[in-house]
NURO-95626 format. One record per atom (N, C-alpha, C, CB): residue number from 1; x, y, z; residue in three letters. Coordinates in nm, 4 decimals. Glycine has a CB too. Example, Ala and Ser with C-alpha at 12.3 -4.5 7.8 and 13.67 -1.06 7.14 Angstrom:
BEGIN
  num         u         v         w  residuo
    1    1.3190   -0.5690    0.7800      ALA
    1    1.2300   -0.4500    0.7800      ALA
    1    1.3200   -0.3300    0.7800      ALA
    1    1.1308   -0.4473    0.9046      ALA
    2    1.2850   -0.2250    0.7080      SER
    2    1.3670   -0.1060    0.7140      SER
    2    1.2900    0.0030    0.7870      SER
    2    1.4084   -0.0598    0.5725      SER
This chain:
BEGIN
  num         u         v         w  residuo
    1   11.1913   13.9052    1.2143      UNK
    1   11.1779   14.0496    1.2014      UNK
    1   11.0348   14.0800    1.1572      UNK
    1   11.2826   14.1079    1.1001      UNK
    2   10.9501   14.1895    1.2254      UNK
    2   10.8187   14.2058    1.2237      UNK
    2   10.7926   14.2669    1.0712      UNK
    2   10.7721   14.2987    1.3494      UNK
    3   10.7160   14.2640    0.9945      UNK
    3   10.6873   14.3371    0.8520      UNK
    3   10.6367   14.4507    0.8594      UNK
    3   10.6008   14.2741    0.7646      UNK
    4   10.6764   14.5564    0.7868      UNK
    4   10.5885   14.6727    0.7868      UNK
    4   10.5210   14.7222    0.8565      UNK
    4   10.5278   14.6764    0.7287      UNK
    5   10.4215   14.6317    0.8019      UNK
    5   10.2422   14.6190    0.8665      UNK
    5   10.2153   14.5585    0.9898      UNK
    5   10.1413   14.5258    0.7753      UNK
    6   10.3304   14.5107    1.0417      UNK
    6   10.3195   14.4756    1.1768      UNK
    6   10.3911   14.5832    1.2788      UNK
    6   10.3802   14.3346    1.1907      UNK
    7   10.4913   14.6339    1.2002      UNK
    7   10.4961   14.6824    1.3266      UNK
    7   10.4090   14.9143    1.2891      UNK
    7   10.7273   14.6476    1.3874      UNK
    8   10.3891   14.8696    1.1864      UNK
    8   10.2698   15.0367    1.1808      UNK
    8   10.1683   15.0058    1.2858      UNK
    8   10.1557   15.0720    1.0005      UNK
    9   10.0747   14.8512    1.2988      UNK
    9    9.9980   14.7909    1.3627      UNK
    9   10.0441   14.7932    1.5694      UNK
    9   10.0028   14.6459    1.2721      UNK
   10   10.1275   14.7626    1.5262      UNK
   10   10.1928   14.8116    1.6817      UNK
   10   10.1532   14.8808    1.7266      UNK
   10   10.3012   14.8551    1.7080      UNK
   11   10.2627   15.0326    1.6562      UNK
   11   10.2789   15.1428    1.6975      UNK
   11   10.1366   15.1846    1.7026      UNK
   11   10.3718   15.2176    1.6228      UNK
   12   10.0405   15.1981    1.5843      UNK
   12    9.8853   15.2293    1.6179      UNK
   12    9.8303   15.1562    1.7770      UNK
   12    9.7838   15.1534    1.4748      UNK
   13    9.8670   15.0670    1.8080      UNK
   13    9.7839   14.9936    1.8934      UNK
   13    9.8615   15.0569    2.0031      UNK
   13    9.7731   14.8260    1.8801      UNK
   14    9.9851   15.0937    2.0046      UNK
   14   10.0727   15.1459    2.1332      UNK
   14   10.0234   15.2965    2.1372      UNK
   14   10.2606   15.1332    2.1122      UNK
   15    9.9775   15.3609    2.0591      UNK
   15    9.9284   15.4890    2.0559      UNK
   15    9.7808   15.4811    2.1526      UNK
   15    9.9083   15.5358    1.8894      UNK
   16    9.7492   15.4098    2.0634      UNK
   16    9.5518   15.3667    2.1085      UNK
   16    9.5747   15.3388    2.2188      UNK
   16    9.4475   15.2244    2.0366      UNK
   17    9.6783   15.2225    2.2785      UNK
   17    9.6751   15.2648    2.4364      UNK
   17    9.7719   15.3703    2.5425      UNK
   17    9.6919   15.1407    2.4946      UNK
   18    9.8420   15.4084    2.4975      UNK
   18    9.8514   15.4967    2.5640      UNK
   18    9.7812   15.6345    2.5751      UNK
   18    9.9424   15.5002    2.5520      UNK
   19    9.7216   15.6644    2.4610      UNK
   19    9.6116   15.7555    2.4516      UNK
   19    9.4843   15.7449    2.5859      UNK
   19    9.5473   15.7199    2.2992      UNK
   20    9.4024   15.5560    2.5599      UNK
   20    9.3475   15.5143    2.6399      UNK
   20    9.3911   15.5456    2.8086      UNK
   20    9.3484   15.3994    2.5936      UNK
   21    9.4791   15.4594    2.8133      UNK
   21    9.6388   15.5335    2.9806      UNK
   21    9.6162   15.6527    2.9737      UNK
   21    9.8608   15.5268    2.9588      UNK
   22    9.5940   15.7733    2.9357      UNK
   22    9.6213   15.8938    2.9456      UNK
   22    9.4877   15.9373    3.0344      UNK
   22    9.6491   15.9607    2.8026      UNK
   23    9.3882   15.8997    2.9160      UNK
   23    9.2121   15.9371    2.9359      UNK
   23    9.2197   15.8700    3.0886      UNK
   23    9.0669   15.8371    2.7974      UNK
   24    9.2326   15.7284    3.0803      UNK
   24    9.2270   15.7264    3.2325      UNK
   24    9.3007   15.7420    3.3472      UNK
   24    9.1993   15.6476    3.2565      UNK
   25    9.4170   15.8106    3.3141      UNK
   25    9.4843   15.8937    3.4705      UNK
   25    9.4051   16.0231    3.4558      UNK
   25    9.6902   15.9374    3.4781      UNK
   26    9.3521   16.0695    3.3376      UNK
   26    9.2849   16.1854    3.3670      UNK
   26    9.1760   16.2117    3.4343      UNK
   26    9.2647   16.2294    3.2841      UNK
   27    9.0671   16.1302    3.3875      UNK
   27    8.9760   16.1137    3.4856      UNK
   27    8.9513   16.0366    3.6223      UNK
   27    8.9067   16.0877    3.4289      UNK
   28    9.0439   15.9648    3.6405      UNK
   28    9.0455   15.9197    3.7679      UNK
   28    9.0355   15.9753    3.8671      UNK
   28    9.1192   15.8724    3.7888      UNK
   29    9.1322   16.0951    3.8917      UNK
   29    9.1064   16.1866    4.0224      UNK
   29    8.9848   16.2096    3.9987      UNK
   29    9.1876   16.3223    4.0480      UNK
   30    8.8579   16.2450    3.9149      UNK
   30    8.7524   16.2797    3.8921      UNK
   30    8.6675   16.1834    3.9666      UNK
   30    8.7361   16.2945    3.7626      UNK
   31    8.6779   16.0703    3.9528      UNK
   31    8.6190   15.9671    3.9463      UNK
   31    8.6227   15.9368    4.1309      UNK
   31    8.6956   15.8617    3.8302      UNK
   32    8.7301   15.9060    4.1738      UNK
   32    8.7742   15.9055    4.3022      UNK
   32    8.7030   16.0179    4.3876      UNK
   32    8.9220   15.9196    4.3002      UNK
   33    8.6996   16.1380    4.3614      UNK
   33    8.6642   16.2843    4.4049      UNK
   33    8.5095   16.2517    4.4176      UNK
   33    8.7088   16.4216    4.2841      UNK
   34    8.4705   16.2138    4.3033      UNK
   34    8.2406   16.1854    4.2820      UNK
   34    8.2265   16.0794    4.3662      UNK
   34    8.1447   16.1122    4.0846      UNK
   35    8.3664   15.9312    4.3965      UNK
   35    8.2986   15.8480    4.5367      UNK
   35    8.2746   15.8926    4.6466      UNK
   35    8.3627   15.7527    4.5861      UNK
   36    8.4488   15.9456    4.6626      UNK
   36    8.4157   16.0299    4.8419      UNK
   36    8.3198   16.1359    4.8428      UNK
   36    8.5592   16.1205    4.9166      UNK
   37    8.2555   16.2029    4.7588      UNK
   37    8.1330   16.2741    4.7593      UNK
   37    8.0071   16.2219    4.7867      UNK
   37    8.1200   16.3236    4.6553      UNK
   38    8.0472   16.1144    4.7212      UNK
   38    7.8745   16.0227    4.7370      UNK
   38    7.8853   15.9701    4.8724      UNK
   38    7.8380   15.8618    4.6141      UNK
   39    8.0028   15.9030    4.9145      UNK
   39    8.0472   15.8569    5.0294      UNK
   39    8.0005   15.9781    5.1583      UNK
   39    8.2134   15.8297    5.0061      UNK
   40    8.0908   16.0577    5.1462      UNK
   40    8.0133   16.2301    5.2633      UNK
   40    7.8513   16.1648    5.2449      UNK
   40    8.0308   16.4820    5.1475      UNK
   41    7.8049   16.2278    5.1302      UNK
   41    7.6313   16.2546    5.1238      UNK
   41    7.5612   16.1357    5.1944      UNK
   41    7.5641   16.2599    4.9508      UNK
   42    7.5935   16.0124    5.1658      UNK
   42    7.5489   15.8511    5.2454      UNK
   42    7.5333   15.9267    5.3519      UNK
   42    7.6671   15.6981    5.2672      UNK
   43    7.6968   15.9289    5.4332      UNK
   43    7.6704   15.9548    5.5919      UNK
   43    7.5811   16.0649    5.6071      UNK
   43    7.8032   15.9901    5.6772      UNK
   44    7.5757   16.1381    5.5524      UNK
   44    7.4975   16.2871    5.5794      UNK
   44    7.3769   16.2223    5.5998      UNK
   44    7.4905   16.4165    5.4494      UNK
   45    7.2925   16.1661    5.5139      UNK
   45    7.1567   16.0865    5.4521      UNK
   45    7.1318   15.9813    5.5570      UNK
   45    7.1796   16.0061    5.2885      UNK
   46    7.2415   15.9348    5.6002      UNK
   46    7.2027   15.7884    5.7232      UNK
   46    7.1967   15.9335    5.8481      UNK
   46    7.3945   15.6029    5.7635      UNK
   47    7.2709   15.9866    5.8890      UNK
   47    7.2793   16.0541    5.9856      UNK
   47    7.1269   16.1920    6.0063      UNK
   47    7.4360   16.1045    5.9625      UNK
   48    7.0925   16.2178    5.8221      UNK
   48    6.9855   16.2997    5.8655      UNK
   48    6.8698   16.1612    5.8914      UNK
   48    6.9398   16.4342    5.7346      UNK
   49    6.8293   16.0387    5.8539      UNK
   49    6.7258   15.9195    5.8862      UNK
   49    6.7054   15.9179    6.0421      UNK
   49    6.7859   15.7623    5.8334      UNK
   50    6.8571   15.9339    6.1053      UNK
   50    6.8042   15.8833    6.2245      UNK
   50    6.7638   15.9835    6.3317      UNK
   50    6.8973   15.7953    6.2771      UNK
   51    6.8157   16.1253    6.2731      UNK
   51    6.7464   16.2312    6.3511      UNK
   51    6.6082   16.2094    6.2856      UNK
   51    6.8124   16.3924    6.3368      UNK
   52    6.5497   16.2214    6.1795      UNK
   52    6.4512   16.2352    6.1662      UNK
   52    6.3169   16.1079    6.2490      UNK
   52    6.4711   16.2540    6.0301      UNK
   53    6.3883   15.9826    6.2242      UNK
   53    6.3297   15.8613    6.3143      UNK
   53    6.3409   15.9142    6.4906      UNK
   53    6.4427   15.6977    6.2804      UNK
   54    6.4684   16.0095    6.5098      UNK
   54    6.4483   16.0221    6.6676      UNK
   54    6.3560   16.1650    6.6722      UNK
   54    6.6179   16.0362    6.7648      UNK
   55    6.2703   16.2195    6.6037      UNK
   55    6.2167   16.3696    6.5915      UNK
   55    6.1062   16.3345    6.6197      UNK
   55    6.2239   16.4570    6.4616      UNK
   56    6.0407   16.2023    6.5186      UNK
   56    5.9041   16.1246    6.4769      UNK
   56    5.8732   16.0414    6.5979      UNK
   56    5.9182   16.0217    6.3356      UNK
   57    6.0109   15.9943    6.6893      UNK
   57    5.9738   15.8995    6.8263      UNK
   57    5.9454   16.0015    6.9087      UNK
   57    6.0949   15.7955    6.8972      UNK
   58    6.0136   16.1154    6.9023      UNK
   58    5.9654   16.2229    7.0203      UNK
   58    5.7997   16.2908    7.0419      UNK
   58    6.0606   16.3549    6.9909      UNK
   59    5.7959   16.3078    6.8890      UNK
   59    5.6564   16.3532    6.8772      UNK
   59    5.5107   16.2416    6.8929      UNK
   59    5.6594   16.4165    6.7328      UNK
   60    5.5224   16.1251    6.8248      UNK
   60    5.4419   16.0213    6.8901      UNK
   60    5.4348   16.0265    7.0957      UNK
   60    5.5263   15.8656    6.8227      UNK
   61    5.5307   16.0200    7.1148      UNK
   61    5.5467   16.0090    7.2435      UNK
   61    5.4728   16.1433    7.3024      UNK
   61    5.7002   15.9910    7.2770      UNK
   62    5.4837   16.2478    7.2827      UNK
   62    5.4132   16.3604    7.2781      UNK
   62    5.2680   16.3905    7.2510      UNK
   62    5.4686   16.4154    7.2071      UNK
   63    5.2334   16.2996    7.1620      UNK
   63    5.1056   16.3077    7.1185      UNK
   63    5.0325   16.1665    7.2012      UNK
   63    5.1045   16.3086    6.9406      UNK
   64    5.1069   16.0587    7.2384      UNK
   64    5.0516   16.0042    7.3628      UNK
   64    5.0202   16.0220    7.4409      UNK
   64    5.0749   15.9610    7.4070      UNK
   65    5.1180   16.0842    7.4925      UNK
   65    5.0826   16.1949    7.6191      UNK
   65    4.9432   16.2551    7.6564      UNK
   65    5.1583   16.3206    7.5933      UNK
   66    5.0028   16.3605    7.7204      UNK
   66    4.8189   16.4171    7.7867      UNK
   66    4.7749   16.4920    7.6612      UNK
   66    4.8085   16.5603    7.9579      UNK
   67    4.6730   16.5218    7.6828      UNK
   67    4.5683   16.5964    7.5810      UNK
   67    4.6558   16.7320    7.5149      UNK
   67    4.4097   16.6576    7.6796      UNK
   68    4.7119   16.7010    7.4286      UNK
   68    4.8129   16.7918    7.3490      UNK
   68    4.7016   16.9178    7.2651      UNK
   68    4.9165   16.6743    7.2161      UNK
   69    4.7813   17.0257    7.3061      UNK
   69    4.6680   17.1763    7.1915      UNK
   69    4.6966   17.1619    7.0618      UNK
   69    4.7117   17.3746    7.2123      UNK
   70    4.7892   17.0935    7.0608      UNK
   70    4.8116   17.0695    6.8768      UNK
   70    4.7645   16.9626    6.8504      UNK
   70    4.9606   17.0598    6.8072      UNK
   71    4.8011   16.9010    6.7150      UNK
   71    4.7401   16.7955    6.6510      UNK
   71    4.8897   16.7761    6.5408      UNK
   71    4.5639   16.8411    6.5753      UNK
   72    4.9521   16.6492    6.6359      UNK
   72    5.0877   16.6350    6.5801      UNK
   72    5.0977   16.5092    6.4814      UNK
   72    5.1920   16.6202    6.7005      UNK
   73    4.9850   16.4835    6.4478      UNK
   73    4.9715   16.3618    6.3666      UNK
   73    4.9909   16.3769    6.2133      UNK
   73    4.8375   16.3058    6.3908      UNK
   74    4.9942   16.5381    6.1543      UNK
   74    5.0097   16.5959    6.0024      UNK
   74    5.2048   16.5963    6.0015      UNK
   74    4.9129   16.8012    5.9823      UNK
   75    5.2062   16.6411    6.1056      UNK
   75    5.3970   16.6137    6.1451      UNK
   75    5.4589   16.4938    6.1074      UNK
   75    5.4384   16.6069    6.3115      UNK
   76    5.3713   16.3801    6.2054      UNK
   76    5.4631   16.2481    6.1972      UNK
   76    5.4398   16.1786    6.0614      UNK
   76    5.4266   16.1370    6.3210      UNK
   77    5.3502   16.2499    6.0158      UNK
   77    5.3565   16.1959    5.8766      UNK
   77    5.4159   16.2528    5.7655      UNK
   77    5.2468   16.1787    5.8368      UNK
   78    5.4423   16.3679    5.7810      UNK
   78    5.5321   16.4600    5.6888      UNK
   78    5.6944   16.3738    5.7428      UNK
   78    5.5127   16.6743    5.7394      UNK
   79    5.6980   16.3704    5.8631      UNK
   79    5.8839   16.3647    5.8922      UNK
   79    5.8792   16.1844    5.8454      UNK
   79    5.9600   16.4089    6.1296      UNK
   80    5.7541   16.0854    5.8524      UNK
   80    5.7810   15.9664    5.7918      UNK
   80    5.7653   15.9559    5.6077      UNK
   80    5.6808   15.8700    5.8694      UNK
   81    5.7028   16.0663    5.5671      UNK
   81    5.7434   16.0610    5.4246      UNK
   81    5.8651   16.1078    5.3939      UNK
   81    5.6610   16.1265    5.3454      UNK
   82    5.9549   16.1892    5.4783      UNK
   82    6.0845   16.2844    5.4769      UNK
   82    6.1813   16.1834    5.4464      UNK
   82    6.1235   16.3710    5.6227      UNK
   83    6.1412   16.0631    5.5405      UNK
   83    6.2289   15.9870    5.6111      UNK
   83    6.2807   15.8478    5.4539      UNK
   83    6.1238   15.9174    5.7844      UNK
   84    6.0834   15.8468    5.4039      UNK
   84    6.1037   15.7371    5.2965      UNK
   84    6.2422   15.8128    5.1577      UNK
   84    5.9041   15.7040    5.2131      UNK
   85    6.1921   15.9250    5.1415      UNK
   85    6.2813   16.0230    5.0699      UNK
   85    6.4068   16.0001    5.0889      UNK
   85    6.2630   16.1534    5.1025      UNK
   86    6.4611   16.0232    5.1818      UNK
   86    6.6329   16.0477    5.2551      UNK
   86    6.6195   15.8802    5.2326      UNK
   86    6.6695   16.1354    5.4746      UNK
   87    6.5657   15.7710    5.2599      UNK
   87    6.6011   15.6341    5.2361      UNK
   87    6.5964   15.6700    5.0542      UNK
   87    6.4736   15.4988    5.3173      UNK
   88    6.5141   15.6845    4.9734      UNK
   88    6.5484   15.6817    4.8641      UNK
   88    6.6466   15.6952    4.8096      UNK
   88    6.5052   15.7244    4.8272      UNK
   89    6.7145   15.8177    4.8949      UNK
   89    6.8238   15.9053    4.8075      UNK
   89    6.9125   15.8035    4.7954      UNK
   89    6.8960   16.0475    4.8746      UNK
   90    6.9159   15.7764    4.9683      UNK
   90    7.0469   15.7082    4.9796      UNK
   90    7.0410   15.5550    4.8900      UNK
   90    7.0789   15.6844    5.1538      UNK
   91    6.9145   15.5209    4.8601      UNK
   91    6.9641   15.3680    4.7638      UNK
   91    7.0111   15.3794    4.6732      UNK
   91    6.8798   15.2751    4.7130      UNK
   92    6.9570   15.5211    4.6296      UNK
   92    6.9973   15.5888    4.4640      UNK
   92    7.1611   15.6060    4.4776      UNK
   92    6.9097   15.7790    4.4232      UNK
   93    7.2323   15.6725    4.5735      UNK
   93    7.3473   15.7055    4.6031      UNK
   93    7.4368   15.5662    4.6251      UNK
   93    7.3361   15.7988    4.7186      UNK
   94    7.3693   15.4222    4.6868      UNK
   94    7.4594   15.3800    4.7092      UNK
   94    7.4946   15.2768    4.5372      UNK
   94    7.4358   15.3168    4.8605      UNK
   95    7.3619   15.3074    4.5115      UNK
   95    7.3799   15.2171    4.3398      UNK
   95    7.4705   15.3107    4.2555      UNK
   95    7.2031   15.1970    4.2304      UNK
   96    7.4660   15.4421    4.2468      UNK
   96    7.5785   15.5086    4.2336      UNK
   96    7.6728   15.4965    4.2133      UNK
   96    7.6002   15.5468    4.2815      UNK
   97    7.7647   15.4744    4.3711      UNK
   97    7.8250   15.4166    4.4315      UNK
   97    7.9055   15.2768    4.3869      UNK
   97    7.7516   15.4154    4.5119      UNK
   98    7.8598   15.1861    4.3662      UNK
   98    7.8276   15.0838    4.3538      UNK
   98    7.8804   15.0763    4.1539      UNK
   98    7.6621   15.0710    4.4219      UNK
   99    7.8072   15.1497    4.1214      UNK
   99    7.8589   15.1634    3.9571      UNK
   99    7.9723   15.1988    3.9516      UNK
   99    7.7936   15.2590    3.8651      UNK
  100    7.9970   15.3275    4.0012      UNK
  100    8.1720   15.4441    4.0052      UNK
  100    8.2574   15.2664    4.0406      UNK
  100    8.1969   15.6406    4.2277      UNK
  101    8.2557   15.2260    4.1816      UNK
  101    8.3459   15.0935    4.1841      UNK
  101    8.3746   14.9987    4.0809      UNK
  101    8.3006   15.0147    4.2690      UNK
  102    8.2235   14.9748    4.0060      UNK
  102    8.2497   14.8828    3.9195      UNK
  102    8.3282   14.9524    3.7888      UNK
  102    8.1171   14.8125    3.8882      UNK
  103    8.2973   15.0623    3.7520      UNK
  103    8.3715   15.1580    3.6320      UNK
  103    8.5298   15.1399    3.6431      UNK
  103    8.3346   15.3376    3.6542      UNK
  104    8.5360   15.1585    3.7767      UNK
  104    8.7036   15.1850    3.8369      UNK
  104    8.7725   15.0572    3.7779      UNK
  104    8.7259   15.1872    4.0386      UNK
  105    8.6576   14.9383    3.8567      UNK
  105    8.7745   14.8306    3.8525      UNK
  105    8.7609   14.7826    3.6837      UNK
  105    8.7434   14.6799    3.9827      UNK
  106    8.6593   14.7699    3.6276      UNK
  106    8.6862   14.7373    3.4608      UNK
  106    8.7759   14.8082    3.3782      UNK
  106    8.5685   14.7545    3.3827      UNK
  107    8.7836   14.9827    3.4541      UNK
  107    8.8865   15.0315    3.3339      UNK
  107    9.0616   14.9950    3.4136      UNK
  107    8.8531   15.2495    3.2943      UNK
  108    9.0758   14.9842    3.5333      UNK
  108    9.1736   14.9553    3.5818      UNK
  108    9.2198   14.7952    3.5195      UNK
  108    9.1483   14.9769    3.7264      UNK
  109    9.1351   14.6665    3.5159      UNK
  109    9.1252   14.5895    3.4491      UNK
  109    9.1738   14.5543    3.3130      UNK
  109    9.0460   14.5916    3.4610      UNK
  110    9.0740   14.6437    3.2218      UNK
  110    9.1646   14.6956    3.0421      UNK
  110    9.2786   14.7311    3.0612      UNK
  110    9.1115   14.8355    2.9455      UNK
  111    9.3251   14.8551    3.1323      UNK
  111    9.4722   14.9038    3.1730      UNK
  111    9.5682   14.7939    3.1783      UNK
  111    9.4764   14.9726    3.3147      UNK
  112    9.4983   14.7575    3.2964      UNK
  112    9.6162   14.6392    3.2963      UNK
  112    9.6563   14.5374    3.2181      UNK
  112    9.6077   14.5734    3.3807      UNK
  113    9.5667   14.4693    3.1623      UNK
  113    9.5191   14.3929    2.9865      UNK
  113    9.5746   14.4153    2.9003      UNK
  113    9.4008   14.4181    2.9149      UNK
  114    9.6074   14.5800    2.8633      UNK
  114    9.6683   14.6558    2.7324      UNK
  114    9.8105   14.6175    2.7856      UNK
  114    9.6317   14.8470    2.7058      UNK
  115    9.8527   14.6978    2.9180      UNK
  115    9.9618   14.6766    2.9482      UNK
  115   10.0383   14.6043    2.9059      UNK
  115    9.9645   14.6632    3.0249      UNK
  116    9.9930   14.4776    2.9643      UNK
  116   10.0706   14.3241    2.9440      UNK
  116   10.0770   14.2799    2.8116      UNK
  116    9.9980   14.2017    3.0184      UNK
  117    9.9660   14.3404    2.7033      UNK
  117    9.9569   14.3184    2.5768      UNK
  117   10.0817   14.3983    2.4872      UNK
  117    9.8138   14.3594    2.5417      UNK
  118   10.0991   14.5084    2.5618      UNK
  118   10.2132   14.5759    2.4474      UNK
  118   10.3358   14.5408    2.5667      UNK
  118   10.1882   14.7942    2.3894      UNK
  119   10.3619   14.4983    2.6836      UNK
  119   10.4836   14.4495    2.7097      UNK
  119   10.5531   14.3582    2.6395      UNK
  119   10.4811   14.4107    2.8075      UNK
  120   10.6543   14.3168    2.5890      UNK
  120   10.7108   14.1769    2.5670      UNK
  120   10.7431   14.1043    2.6684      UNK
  120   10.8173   14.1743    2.4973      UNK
  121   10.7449   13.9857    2.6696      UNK
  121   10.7600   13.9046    2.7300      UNK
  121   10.9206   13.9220    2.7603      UNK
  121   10.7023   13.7952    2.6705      UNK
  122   10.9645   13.8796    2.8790      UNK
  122   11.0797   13.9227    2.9462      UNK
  122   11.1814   13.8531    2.8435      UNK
  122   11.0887   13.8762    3.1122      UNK
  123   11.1482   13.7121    2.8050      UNK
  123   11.2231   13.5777    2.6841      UNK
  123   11.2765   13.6783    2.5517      UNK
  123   11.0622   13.4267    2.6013      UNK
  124   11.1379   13.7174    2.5260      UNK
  124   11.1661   13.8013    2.3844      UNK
  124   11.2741   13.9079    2.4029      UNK
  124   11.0267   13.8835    2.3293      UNK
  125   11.2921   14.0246    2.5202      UNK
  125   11.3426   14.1194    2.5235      UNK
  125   11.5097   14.0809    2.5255      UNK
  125   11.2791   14.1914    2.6280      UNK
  126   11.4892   13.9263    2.5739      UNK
  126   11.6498   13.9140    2.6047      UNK
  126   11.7427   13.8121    2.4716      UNK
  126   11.6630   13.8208    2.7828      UNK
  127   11.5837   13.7891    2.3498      UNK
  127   11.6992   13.7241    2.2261      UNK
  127   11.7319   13.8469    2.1462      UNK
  127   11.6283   13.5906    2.1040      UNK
């Protein structure tokens, strides 16, 4: 039979995690909601790179060409600094990314840890 102080110690520790369980079903939808966001913005970010790489091939090609009235060379360098940018974002986004997963699986991890910690063992439940 557990003493006192073992089982006040329990119940504190069964509080502390289910408190913990709580915090994280709460924020989870949160959490889930900021990947597939980052997830959208990636594709958005890969999808604006390669218009911008097919904008920058058009205009070189243009400025090869015959004797052009403009001077498209201030362009291809604006849409190739555009381009280093939108690559930035997206490394920034996928490290992001990349963290939110790792957050998920460590607190899913503890969860499961506590779990098994305040379960009894199936032996115990049945003396």
């Amino acid at each position: 039979m557990p003493s006192a102080k073992e089982a006040e110690a329990s119940l504190d520790s069964r509080k502390r995690d289910a408190l913990a369980n709580g915090l994280f079903e709460l924020l989870k939808p949160a959490v889930d909601e900021i990947d597939d966001r980052v997830k959208t913005v990636r594709e958005s970010q890969i999808e604006l790179r390669q218009q911008i790489d097919s904008l920058c091939d058009d205009l070189k090609k243009i400025s090869e060409s015959e004797a052009t009235p403009v001077e498209l060379e201030p362009y291809v360098k604006k849409l190739n600094n555009s381009r280093r940018r939108v690559m930035l974002v997206n490394s920034i986004l996928q490290n992001v990314q990349e963290r939110l997963h790792k957050l998920q699986n460590n607190v899913s991890k503890e969860t499961a840890r506590r779990k098994t910690m305040l379960d009894p063992p199936a032996s115990a439940q049945l003396k």
